[in-house]
Every structure is written in C-alpha cells, then in structure tokens.
N, C-alpha and C positions, 0 to 999 in steps of 0.2 A: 577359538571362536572368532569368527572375521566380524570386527565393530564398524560401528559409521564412522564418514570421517571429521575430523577433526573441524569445527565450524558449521556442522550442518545439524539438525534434527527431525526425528521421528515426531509429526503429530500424529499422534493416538485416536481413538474413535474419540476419546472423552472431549478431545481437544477442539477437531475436524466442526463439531458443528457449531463451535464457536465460531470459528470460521467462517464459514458457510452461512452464519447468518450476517457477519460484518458485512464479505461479499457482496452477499443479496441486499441488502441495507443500501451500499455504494452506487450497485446497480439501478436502484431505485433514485438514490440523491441525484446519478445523473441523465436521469428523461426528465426531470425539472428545470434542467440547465441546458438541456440539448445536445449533449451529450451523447455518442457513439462509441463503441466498444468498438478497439484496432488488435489484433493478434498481431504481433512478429515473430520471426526465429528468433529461438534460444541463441543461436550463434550468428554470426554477420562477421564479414570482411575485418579483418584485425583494423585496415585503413580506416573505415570508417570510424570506429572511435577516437584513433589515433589523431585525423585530420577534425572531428566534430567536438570530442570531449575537451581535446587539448596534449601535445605529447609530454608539456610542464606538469599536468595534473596528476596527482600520487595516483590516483582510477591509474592511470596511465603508464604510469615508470614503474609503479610497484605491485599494485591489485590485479591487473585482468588476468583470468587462466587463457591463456593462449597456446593453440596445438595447430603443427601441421598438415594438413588430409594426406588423403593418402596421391592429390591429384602437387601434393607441395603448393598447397594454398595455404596463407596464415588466417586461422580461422579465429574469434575471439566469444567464449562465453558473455552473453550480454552482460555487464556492469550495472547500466541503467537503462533508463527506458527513451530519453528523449531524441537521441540518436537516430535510434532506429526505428521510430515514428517518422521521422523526418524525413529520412532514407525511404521510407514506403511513400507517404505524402509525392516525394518528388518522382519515384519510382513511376509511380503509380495515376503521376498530374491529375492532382487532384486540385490544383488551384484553377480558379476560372471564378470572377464577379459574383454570376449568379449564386454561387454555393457560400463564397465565404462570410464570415470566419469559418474552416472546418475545425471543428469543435469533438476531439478525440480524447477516450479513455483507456486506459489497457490496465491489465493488472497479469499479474507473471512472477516467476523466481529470474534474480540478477544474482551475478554470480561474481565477489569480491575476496581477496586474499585479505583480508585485515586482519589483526589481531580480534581473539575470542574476547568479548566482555558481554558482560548484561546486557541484551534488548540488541546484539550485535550476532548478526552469523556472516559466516563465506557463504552460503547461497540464504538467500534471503526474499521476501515475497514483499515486489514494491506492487504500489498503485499509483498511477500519477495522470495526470491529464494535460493536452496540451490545444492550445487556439490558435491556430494558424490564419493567416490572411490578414487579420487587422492591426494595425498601429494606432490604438485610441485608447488615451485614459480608461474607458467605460470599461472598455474589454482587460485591464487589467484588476479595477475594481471589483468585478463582477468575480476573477477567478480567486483573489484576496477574499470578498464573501462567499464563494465555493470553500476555502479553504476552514473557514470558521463554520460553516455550514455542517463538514462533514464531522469536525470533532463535538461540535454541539448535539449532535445527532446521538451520538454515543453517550450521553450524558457527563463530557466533561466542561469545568467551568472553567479552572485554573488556566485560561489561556492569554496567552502575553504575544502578540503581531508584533512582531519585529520588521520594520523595513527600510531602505535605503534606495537612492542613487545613485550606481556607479556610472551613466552621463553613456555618450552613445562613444562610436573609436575618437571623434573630433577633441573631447572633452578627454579624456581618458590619456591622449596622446603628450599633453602637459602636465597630464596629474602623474602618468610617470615617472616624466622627467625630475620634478619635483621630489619622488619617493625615491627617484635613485643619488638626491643629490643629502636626499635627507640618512638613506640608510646606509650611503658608501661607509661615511668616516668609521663608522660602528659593525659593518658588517661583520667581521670576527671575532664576535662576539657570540654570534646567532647560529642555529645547526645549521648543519651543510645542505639541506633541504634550500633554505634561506636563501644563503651563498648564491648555492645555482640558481635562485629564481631573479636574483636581483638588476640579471641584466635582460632574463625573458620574458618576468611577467611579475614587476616589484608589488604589486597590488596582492598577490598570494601571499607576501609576508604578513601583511594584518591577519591572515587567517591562518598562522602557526598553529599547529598545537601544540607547538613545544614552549616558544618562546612569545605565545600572546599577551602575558604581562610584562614586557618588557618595557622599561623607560620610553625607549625610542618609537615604540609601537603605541603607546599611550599617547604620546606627543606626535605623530606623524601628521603631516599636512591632510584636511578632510578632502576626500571628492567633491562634496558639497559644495568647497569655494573654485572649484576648475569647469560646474557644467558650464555648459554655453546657453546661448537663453532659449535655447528649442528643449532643451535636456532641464534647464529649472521649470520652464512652464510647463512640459509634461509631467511633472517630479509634482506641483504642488497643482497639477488637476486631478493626480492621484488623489494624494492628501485631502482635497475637497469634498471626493465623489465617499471617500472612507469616510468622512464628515457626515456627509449625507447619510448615508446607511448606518449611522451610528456606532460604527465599530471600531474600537478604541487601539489605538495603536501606539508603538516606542518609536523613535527614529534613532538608529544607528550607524554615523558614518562611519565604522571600522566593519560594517557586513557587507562583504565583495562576494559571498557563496566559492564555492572549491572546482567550481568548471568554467573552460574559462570560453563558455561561449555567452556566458551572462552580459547584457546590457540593462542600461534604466532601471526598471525597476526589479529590484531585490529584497527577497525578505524570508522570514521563518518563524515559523508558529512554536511557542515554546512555553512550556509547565512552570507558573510562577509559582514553585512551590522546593523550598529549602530541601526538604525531604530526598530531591532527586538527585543521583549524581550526572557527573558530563556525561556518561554513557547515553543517558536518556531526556536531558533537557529539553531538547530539539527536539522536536517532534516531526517535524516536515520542514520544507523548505524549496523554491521556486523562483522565478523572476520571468522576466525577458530576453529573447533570443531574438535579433534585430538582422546578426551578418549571418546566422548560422545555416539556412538554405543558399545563401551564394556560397559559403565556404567549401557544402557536397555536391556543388555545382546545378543547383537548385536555384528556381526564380529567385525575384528581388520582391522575398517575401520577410515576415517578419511573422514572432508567436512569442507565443508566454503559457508558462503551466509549473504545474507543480508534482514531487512527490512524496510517497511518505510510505513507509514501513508498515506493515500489517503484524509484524511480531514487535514493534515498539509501542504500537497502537493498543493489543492487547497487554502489552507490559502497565501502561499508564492507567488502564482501565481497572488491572489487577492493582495497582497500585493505588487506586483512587478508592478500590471495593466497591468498584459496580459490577453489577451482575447484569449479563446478559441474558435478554427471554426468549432463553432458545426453544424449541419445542420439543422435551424429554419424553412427551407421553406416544403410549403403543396402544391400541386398539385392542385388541385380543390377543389371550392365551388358550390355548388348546390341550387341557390336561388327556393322557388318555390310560385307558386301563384296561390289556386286552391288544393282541393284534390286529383283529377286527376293527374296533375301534380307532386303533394307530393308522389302518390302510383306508378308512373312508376319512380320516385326519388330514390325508395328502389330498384329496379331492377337494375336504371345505374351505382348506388353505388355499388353494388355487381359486375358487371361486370368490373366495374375500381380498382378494388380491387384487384379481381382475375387477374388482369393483371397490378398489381407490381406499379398502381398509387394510390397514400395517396390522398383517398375525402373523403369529411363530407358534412351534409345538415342542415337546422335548424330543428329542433325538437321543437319547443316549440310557433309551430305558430305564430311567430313574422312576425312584416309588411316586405315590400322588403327593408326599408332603416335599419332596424335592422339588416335585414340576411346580407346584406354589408358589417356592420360594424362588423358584427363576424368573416364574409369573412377577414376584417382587420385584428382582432384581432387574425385569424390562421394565418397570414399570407403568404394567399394563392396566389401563383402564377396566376394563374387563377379562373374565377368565368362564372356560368352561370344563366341568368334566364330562369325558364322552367315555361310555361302555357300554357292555352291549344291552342294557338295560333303557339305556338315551335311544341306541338306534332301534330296537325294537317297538318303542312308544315315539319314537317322534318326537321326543318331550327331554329338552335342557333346562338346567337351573342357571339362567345370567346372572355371572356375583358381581357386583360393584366394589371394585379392588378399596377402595375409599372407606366408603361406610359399610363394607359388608350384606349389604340388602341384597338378596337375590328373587331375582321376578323368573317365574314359569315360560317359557317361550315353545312354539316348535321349530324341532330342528331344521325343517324346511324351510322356515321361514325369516331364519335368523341372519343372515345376509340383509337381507329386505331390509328386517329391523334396525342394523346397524349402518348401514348407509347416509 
C-alpha cells in the first residue's frame, strides 16, 4: 500500500469544514482592514529565497525542497509567503503614491523539510499578510492589532504579544560587532549552527534552539542599547500607538525572528499557558522588512506583516476546547421505496439543487430503516419517503428529523416549500 509522506496529512471531510470556515472567517477579518487576497506559485526561483529569506537561514541551508526542471532551472517549493509576495509586488509595480500602502493577504501550503512534531508538517497551510509602501508607526500598530484581531476572533484569550527592536542596518551594524566580540571567547561551546553564524549573522544565535539558555545568551549585549535615535523613536511610537489601542504587550530584547530580512519592529503572538509545549507556543510571528524590496532589486520600498499556521491555529483552538460553528446541517433526505420512486428521486434532487437546497438520496438500495439512519448520519433537517403511493397522490409526509413532527405537503410543491 503506497502511504503519504512523511510530514504531510490527509484532511478528511470531518476535518475540511473546519477549515473552510477559519478561511472564510480570515477572509472576512480582512475587507475590515483593506485587505486583498494575492495568489503566488507554489514554486519560484530557488534565488529568490536564497537572496530574500537569507542563505544563513535554516529555511535556507536545511528546509527548502529544491528540484531541477527539466529546462535545468533551480526551482524551490515555496517555504513561506513573504518572498514571493514581494517578488510579485515588484514584478508586477505595483507601487505608485496613489495606491499605497498595498495592503495584501494570501493563504496557501509552504513547503518545509523540518522535523515532524505536534502542530508541525513539511507541507503546511500558512496565512500571512503583508503592507507594503509605508514606513509609519501606525501602519505597524494597526498590523500588531490585525494580529490579536484574528486570534480573538476565534475565541482565544491566553494571548501574550511578544515584541522588540532589532534597529534598521545603521543600528544593527554595531550591535554585531558587539555580539561577535561578546560570543567569540565562548563560541565552542555552542552547536555548529552557532559557529557558522557568528561571523554572518551573530544576531541568529539568540534565536538557537539548541543553545538558548545558554549563560552567554542570557547575558548578551541588548539591541535596545545600539538603536540610533530614528530606530528608538520609531521603537517607542510603536509602543504608544499599542498603548493607545489597549493592547497589552512583553518586550523582548533576545526576539530577532529567524529570517533575516527582518528590520525594527519584531514580534510574536504566543499562548500564555503552561500547558503548551515549544512545539506550539508561538503561534504566529512578523515584523518589518525595510531593505527587502531593494535586496530582489525592487524600489526603495519598505513593509511589514505577519504569518501563522492554520494547523497550529486549529491545534490551540483544540487545545483550548472551543468548538467551531461550522454548519453541519443538510436540508433533505430522500427515502425511496420502488424504482419508480428511485427515478423521479433524480429529478427532485436536481430541482432542489438548482434551487440553493443540500439533498441526497440513498444509492445503494438499502431498506427504508437504513436510508433513515443515513438520513441520521447526514444529519438532515428533513427527510421524505417517496413511493408510488406519494407519486400517485401528490401527497408527502415532511418528518422534522429533530422532534419527529411530520406535516402533509404536495409533492409539487415541496421545493417551493423548502426554499
């Protein structure tokens, strides 16, 4: 038997309209926000991640599936999303005054080689948004309450904003001097991950997994004291405008995020609840991208957004014990008894169809207490039996699957009725 692979899964029908209703939910939170749905390829230029994500970044060295074509192009399953939004944006110039900020959603499977754990796949369905065009406090606050917006929405409370300043390149340029002068003596101590980062990008070691409780890492020089004062005064009109809108936040100067097109502000939304393990603390996570459209050779633009996981999303939700109110109910069942009855069954099913009511009928010539108990098992609002006793008079019993009451109808009529 040929199985799935390894890091991926089957949603089921059970599953699907969990789904389907978050989706629809997201799509709604964002025409409030002005928000636009962007589609990208699944696949894009290996360069482009390479030169946008970072070549330091684990996405990077260790994660993305990369395959040849057949044209010997390097082709890469997408990882994540902001890339190759960005890549379209410039693609596509879509900057110009009058439009901005362009204000984009997407949602899609990204495609990651990591180890399997809880709330964790190799293909995996992000959502994320990103703001293009403006460099303003506002425009970051606004996607920080986007971010609490959307978990609120779902009925979670245990939320904990995590965020920080890692300062623009001016700021950053000292602060690593500083963390190389701080991590050399010690380096060999620290996985080889570490090692190699420490001369390309020392700011990824506060974000080990291996070794983030480490003495040295506990102790390491803050970003916070290297911004410059265009990097503090946007850092605390963040902090104001989050003031303003009441939404309570952590500052943490050891969170730099794990890509390293991140500038200023950074942060992550996280489940203040013991209960959870590292698999799923996190729940989302975002910031600012300042150099990152010069980098794909894209204007002297600037954005910020965030992503987050739709399968950790429903993890925390199951783990919280809310239920979503998806819509389980079916409109009619169509018992039938008799062939006759079976072949004008396909006619009334087509007409209740085309007029925006969900029926089904049994298929599989089962007695009338089976079609019942399928009736059950859709559970259909209504049910009817049809034989030739119904077609001959014109005349069905509608059972109310609930309380059992059945009211007299004609069968002519019974579309009308249920409309």
């Amino acid at each position: 038997m040929i199985r799935i692979p390894r890091g991926t899964q089957d949603i089921l029908p059970t599953e699907t309209k969990k789904w389907r209703y978050i989706e629809n939910k997201l799509d709604e939170l964002m025409t409030y926000y002005n928000y636009k749905e962007i589609r990208t390829p699944i696949f894009e230029s290996t360069e482009l991640f390479a030169r946008g994500v970072g070549d330091s970044t684990d996405v990077v060295q260790k994660e993305m599936y990369t395959f040849k074509d057949k044209g010997d192009r390097s082709l890469t399953l997408r990882p994540e999303g902001t890339a190759a939004v960005v890549r379209s944006f410039i693609e596509n110039k879509m900057q110009g005054e009058p439009n901005q900020p362009i204000k984009l959603y997407y949602n899609g499977p990204m495609f990651r080689y990591e180890r399997k754990q809880k709330g964790r796949y190799r293909q995996f369905t992000q959502f994320g948004v990103e703001a293009i065009g403006a460099e303003n406090p506002s425009i970051d606050a606004e996607v920080l309450s986007l971010v609490m917006h959307v978990y609120q929405a779902f009925g979670l409370k245990k939320l904990k904003l995590v965020i920080n300043s890692i300062g623009d390149m001016e700021s950053r340029k000292e602060y690593y001097e500083a963390l190389q002068a701080h991590f050399k003596p010690v380096i060999h101590e620290f996985c080889s991950d570490c090692q190699n980062r420490i001369d390309s990008n020392p700011m990824r070691i506060l974000d080990c997994k291996v070794d983030r409780n480490h003495e040295a890492v506990q102790n390491a020089p803050k970003i916070t004291d290297y911004l410059n004062d265009y990097s503090k005064a946007y850092y605390q009109k963040v902090k104001e405008l989050l003031d303003v809108l009441e939404i309570p936040y952590e500052e943490d100067p050891n969170l730099v995020r794990g890509l390293d097109y991140y500038t200023h502000t950074a942060f992550e939304l996280m489940m203040d609840n013991e209960a959870y393990d590292g698999a799923i603390t996190t729940l989302c996570g975002g910031g600012r991208y300042n150099g990152l459209l010069e980098l794909l050779d894209g204007p002297k633009e600037t954005g910020i957004g965030f992503a987050l996981s739709i399968e950790r999303l429903l993890l925390a939700l199951e783990e919280e014990g809310i239920e979503l109110p998806v819509d389980d109910e079916f409109d009619l069942f169509i018992a039938t008894m008799g062939e006759r009855a079976d072949t004008y069954a396909v006619k009334l099913l087509d007409a209740c169809r085309k007029n925006n009511i969900k029926a089904d009928k049994d298929y599989l010539s089962r007695k009338l207490k089976g079609q019942m108990k399928q009736a059950d098992r859709l559970n259909a609002t209504y049910t009817i039996v049809l034989g030739d006793q119904e077609l001959d008079n014109d005349e069905v019993n509608l059972k109310t699957m609930e309380t059992g009451e059945q009211q007299s109808i004609k069968l002519s009529e019974l579309v009308s009725h249920l409309k």
